[in-house]
N, CA, C and O atoms as a Tinker XYZ file with bonds, in Angstrom:
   388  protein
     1  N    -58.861000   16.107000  -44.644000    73     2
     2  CA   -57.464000   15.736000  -44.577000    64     1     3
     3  C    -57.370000   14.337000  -43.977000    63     2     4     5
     4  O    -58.202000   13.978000  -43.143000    81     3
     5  N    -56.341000   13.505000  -44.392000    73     3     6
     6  CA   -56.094000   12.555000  -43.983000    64     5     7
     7  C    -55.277000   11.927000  -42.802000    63     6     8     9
     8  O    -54.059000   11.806000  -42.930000    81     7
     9  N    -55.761000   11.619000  -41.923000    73     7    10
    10  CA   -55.019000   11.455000  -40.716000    64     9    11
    11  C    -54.211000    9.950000  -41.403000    63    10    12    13
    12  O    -54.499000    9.228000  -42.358000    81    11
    13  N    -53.095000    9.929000  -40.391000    73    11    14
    14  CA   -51.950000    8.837000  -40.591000    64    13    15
    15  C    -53.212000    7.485000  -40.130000    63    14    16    17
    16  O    -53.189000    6.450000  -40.795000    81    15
    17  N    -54.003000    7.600000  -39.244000    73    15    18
    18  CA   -54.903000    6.294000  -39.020000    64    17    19
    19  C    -55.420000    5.718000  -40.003000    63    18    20    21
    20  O    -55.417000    4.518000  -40.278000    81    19
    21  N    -56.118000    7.045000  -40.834000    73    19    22
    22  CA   -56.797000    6.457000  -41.948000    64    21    23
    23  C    -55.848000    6.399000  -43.392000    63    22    24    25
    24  O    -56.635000    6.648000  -44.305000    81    23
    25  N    -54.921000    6.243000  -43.771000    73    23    26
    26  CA   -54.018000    6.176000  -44.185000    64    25    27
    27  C    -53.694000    4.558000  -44.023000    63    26    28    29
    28  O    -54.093000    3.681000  -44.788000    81    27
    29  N    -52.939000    4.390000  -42.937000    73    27    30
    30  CA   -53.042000    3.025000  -42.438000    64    29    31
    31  C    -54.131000    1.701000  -42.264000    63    30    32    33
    32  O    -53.811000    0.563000  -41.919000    81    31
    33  N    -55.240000    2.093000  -42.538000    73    31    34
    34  CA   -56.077000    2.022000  -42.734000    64    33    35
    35  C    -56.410000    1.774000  -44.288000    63    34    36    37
    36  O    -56.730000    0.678000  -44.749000    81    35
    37  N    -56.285000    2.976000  -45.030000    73    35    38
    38  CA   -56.483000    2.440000  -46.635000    64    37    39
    39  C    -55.428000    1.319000  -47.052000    63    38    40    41
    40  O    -55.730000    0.335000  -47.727000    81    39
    41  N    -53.805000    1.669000  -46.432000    73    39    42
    42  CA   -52.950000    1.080000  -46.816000    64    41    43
    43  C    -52.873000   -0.540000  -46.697000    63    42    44    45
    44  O    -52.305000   -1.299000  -47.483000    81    43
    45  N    -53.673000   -0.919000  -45.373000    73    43    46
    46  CA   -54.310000   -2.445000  -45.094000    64    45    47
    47  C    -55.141000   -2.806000  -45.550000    63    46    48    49
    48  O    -55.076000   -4.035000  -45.577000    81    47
    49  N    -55.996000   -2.447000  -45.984000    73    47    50
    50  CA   -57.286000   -2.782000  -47.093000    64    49    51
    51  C    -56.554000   -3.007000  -48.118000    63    50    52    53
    52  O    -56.612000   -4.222000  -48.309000    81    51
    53  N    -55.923000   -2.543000  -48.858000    73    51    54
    54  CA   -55.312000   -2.494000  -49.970000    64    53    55
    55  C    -54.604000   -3.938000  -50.172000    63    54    56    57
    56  O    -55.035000   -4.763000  -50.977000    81    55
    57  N    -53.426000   -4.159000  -49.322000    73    55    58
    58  CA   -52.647000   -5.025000  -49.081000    64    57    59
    59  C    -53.228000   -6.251000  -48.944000    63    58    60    61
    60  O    -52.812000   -7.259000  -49.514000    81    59
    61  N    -54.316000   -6.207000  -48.100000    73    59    62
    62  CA   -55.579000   -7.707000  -48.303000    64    61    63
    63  C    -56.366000   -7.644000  -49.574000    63    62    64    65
    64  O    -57.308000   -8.372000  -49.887000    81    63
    65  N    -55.993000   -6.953000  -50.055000    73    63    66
    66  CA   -56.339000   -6.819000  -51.432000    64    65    67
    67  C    -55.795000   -7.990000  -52.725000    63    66    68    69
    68  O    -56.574000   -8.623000  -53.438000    81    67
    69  N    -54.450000   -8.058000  -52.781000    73    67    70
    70  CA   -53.575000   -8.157000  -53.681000    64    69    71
    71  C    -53.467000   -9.575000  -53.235000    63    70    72    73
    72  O    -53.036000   -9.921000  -52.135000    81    71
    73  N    -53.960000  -10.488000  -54.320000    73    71    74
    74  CA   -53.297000  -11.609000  -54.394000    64    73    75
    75  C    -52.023000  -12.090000  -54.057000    63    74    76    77
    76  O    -51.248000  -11.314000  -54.615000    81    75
    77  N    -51.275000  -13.069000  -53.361000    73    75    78
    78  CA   -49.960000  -13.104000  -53.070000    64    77    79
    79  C    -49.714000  -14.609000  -53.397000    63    78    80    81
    80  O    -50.224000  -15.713000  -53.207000    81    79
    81  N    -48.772000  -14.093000  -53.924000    73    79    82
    82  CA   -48.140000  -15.764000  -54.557000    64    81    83
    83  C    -47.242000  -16.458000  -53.500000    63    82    84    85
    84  O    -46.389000  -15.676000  -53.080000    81    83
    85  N    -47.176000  -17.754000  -52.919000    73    83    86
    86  CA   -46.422000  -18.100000  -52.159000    64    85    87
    87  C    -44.966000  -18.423000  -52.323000    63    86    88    89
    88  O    -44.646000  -19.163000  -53.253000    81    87
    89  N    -43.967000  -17.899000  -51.438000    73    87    90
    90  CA   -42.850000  -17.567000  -51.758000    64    89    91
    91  C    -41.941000  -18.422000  -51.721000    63    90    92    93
    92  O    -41.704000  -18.927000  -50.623000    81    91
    93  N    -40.923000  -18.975000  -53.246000    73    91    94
    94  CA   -40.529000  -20.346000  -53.342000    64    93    95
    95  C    -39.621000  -20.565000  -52.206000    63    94    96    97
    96  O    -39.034000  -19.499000  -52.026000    81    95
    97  N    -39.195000  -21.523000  -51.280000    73    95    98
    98  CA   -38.129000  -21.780000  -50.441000    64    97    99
    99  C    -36.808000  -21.524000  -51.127000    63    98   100   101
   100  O    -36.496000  -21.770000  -52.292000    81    99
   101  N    -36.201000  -21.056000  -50.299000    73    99   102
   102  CA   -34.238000  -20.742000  -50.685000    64   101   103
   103  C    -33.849000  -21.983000  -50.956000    63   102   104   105
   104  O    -34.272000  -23.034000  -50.475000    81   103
   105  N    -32.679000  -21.735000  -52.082000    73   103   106
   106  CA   -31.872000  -22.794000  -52.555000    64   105   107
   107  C    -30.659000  -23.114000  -51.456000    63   106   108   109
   108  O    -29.850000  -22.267000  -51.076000    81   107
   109  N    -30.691000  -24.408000  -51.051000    73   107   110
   110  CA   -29.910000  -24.730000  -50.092000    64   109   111
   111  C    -28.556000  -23.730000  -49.932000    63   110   112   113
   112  O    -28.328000  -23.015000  -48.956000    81   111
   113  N    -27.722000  -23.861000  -51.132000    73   111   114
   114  CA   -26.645000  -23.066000  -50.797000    64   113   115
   115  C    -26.716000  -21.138000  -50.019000    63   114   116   117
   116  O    -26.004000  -20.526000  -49.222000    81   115
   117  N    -27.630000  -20.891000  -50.596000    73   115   118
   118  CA   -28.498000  -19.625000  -49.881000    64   117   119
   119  C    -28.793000  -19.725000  -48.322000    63   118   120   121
   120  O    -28.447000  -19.007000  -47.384000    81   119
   121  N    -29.386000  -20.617000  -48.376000    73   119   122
   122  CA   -30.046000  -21.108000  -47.142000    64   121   123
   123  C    -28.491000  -21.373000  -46.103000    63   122   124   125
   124  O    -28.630000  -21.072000  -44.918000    81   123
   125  N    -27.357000  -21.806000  -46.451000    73   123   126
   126  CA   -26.408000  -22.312000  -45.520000    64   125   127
   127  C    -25.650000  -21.046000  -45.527000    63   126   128   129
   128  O    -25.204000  -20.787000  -44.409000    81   127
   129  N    -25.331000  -20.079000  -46.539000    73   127   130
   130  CA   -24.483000  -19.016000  -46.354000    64   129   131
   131  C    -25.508000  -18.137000  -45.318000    63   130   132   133
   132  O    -24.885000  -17.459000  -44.501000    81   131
   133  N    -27.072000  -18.046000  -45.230000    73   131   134
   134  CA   -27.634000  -17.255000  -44.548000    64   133   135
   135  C    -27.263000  -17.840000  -43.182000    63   134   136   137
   136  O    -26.841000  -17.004000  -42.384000    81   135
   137  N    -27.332000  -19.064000  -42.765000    73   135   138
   138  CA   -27.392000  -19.771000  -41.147000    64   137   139
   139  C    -25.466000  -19.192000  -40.751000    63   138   140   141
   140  O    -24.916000  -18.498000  -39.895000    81   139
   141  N    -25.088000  -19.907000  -41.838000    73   139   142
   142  CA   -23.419000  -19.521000  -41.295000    64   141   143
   143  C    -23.352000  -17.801000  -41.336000    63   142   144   145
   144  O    -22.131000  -17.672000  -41.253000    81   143
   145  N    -23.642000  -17.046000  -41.377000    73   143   146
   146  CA   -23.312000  -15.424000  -41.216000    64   145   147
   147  C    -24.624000  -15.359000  -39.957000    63   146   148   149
   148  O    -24.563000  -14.358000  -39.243000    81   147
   149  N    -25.417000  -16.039000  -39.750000    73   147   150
   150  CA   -26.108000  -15.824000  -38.626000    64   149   151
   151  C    -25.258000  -16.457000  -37.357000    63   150   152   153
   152  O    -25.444000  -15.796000  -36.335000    81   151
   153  N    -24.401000  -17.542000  -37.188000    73   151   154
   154  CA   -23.910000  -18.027000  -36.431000    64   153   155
   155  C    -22.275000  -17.146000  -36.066000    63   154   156   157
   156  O    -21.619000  -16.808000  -35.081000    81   155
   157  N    -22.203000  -17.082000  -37.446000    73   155   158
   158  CA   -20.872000  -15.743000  -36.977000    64   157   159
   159  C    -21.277000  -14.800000  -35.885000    63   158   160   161
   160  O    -21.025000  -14.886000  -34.683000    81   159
   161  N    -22.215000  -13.530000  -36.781000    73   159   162
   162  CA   -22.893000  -13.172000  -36.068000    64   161   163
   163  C    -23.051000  -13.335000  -34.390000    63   162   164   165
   164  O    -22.750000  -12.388000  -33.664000    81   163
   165  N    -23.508000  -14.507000  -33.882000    73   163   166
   166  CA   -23.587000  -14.517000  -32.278000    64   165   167
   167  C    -21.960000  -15.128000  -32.017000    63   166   168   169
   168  O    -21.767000  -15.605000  -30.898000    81   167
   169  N    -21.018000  -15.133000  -32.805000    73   167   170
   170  CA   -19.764000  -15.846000  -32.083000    64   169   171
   171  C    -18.805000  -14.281000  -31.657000    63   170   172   173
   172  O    -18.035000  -14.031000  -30.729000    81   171
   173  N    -19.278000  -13.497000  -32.773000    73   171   174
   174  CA   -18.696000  -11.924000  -32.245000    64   173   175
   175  C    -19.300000  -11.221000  -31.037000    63   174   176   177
   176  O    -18.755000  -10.487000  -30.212000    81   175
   177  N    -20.311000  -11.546000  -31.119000    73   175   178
   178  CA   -20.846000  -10.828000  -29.542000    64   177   179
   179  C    -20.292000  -11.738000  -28.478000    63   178   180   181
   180  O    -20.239000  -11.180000  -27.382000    81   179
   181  N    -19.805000  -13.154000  -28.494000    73   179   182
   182  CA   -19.371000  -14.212000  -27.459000    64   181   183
   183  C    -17.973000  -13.382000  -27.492000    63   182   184   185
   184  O    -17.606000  -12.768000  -26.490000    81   183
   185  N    -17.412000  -13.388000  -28.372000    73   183   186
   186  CA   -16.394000  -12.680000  -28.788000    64   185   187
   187  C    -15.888000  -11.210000  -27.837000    63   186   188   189
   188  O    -15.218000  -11.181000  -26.805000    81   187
   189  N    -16.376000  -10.278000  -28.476000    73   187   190
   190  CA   -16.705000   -9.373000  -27.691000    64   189   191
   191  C    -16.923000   -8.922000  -26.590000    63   190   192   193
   192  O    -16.360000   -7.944000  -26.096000    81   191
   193  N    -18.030000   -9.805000  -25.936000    73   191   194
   194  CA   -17.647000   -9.900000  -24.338000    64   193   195
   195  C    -16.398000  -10.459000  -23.851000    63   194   196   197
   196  O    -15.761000  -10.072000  -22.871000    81   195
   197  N    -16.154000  -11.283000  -24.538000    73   195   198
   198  CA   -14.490000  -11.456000  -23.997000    64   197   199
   199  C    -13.393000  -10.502000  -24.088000    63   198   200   201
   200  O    -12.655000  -10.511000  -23.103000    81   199
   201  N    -13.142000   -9.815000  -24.862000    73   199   202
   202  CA   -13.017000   -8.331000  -25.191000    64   201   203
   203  C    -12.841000   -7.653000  -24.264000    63   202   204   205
   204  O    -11.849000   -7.266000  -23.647000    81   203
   205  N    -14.182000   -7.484000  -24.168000    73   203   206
   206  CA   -14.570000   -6.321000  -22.492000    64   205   207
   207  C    -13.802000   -6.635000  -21.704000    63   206   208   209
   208  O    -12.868000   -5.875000  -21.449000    81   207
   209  N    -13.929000   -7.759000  -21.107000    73   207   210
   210  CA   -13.657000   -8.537000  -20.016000    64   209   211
   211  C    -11.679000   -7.938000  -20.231000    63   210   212   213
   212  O    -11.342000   -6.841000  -19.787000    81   211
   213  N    -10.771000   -8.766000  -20.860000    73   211   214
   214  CA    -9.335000   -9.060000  -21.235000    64   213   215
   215  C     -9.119000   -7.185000  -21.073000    63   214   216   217
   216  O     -8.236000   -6.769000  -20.323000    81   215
   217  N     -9.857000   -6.374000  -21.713000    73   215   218
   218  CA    -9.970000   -4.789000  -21.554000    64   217   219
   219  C     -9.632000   -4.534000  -20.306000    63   218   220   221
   220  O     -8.510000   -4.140000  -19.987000    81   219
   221  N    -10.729000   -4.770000  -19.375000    73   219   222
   222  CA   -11.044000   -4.742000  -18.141000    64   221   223
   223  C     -9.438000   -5.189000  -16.714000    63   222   224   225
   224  O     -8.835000   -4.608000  -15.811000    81   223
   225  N     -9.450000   -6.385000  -17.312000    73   223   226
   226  CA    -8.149000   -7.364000  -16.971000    64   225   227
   227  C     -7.234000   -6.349000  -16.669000    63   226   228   229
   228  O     -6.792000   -6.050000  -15.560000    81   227
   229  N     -6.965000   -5.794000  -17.873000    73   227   230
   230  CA    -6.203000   -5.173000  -18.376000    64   229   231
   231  C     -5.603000   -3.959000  -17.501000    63   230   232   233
   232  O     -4.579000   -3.815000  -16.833000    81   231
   233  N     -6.885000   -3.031000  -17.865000    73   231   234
   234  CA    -7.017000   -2.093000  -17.122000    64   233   235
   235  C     -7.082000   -1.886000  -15.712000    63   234   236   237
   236  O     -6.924000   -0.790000  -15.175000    81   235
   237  N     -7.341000   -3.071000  -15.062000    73   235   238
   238  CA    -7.090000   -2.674000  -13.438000    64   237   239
   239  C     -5.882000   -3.235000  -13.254000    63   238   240   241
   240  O     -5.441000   -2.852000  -12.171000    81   239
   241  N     -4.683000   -4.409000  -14.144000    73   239   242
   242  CA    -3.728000   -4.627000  -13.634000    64   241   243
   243  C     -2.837000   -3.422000  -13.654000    63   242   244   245
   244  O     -2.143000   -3.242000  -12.654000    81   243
   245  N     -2.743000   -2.457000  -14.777000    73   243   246
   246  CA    -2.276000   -1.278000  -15.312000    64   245   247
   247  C     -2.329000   -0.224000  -13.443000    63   246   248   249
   248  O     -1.456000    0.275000  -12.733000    81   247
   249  N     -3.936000   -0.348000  -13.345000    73   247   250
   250  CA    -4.060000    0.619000  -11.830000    64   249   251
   251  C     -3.399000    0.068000  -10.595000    63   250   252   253
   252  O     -3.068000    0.764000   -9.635000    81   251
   253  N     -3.222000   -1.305000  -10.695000    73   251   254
   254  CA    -2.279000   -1.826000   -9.292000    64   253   255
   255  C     -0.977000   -1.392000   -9.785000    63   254   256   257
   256  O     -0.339000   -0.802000   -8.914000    81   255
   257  N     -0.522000   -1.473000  -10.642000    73   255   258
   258  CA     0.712000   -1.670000  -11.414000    64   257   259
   259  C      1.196000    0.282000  -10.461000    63   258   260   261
   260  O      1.841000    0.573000   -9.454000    81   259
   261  N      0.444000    1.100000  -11.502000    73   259   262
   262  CA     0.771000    2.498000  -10.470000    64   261   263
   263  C      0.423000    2.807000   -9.402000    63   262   264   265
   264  O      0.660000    3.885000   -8.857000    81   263
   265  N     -0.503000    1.434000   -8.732000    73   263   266
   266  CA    -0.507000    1.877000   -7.127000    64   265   267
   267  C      0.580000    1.369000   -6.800000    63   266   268   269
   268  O      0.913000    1.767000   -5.684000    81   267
   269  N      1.266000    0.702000   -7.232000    73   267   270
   270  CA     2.262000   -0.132000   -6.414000    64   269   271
   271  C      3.385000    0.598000   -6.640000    63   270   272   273
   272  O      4.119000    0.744000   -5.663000    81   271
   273  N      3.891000    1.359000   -8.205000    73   271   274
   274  CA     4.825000    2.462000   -8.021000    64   273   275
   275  C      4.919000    3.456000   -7.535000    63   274   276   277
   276  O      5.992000    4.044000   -7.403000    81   275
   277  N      3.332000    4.064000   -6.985000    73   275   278
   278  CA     3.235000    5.234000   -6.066000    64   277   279
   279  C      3.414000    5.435000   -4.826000    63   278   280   281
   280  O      3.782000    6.488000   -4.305000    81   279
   281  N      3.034000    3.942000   -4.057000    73   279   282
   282  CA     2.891000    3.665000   -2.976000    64   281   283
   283  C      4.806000    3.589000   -2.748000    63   282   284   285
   284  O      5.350000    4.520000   -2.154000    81   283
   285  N      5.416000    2.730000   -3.140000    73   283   286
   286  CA     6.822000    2.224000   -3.707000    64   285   287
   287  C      8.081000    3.700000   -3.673000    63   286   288   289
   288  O      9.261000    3.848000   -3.353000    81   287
   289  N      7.091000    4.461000   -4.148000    73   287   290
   290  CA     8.169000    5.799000   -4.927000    64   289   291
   291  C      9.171000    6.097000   -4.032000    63   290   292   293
   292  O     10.324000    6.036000   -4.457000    81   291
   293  N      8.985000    6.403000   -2.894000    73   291   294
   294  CA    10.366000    7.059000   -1.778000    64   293   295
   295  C     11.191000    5.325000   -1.958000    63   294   296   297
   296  O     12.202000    5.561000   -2.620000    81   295
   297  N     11.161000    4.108000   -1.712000    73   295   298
   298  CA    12.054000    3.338000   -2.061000    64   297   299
   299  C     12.592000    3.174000   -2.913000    63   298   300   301
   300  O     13.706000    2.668000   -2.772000    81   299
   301  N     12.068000    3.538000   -4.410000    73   299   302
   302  CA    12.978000    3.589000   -5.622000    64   301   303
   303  C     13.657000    4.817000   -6.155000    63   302   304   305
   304  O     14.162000    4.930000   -7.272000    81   303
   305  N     13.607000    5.627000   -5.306000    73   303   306
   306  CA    14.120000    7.082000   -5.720000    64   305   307
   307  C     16.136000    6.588000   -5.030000    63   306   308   309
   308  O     16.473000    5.689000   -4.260000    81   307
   309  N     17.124000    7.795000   -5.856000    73   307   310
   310  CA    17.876000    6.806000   -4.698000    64   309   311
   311  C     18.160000    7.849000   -3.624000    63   310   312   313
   312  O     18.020000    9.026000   -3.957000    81   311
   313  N     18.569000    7.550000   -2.284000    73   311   314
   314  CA    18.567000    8.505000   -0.787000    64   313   315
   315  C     19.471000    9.801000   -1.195000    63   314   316   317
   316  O     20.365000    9.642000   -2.027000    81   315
   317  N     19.239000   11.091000   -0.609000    73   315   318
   318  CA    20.380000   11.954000   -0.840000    64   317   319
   319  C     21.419000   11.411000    0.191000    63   318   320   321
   320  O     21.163000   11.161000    1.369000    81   319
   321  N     23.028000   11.217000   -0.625000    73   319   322
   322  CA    23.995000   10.857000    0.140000    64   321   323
   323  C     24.605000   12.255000    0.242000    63   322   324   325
   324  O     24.542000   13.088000   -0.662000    81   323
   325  N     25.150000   12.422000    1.320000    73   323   326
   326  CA    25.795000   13.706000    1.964000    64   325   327
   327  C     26.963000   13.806000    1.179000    63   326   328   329
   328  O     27.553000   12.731000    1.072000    81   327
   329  N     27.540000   14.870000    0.530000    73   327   330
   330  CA    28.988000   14.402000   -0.413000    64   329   331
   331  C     30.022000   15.406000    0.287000    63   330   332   333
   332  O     30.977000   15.892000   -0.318000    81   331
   333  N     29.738000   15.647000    1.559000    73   331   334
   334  CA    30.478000   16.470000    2.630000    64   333   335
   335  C     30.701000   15.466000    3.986000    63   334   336   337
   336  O     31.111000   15.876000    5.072000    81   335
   337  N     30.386000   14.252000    3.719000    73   335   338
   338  CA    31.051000   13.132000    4.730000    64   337   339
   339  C     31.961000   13.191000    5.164000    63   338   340   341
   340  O     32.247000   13.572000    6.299000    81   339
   341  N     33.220000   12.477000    3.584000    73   339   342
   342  CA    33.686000   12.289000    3.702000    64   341   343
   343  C     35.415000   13.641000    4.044000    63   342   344   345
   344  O     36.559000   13.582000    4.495000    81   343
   345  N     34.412000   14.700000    3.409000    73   343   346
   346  CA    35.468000   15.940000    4.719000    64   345   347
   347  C     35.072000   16.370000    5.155000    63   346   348   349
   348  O     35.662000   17.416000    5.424000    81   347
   349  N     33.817000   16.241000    5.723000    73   347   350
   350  CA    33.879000   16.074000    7.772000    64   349   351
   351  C     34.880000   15.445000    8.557000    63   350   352   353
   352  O     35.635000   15.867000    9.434000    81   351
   353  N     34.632000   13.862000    7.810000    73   351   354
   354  CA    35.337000   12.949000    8.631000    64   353   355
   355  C     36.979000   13.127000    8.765000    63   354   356   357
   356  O     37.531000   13.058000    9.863000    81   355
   357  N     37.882000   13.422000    7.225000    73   355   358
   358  CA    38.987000   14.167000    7.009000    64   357   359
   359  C     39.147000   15.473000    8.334000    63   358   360   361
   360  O     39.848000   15.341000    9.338000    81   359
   361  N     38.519000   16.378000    8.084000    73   359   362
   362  CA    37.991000   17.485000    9.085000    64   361   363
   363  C     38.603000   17.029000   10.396000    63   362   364   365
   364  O     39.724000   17.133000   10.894000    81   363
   365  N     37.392000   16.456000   10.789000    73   363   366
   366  CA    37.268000   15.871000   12.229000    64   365   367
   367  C     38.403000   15.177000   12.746000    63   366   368   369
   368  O     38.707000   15.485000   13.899000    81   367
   369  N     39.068000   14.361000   12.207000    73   367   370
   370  CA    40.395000   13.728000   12.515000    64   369   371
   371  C     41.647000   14.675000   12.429000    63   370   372   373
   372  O     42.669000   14.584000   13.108000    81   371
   373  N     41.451000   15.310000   11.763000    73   371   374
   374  CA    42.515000   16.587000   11.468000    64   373   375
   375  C     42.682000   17.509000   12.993000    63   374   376   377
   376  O     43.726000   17.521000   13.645000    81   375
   377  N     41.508000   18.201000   13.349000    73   375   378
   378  CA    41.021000   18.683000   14.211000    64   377   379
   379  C     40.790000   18.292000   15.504000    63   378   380   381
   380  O     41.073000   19.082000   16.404000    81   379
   381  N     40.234000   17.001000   15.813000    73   379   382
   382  CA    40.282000   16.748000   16.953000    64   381   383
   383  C     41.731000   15.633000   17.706000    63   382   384   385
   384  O     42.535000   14.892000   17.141000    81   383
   385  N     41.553000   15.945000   19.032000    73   383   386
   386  CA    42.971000   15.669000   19.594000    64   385   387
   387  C     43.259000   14.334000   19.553000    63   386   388
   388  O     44.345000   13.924000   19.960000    81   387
């Protein structure tokens, strides 16, 4: 049986085997659409990390944002006003001498 070594093995013998014709250079226009999609390429990952980052920004202004309404909450609620004040006070003048 054939182990994968010797396998790899026949398969490299083989390959130094075979004449190889040398491979013509790309036609410029080839050649510039390949460099420009390679340069895209690294402007999306520049990209991207900026991304993260503006994400990030984002996301912790969002967490001050509800610390600051949580912390905040008893001042923006509005106070219970007593709606028996004002007849107490009626009351009280009525009543006292």
């Amino acid at each position: 049986m054939n182990t994968p070594d010797q396998r790899l093995d026949r398969l490299l013998r083989s390959a130094s085997r075979v004449a190889s014709e040398p491979v013509p250079p790309l036609p410029f226009p080839a050649e510039a659409r390949v460099l420009a999609a390679w340069r895209r390429s690294r402007g999306d990952r520049l990209q991207a990390g900026l991304g993260v980052w503006l994400r990030a920004g984002f996301a912790g202004a969002v967490l001050v944002a509800v610390i600051a309404v949580a912390v905040s909450w008893s001042e923006i609620r509005p106070r219970a006003v007593d709606e028996f004040a004002v007849a107490d006070a009626t009351l009280y003048v009525a009543v006292a001498p």
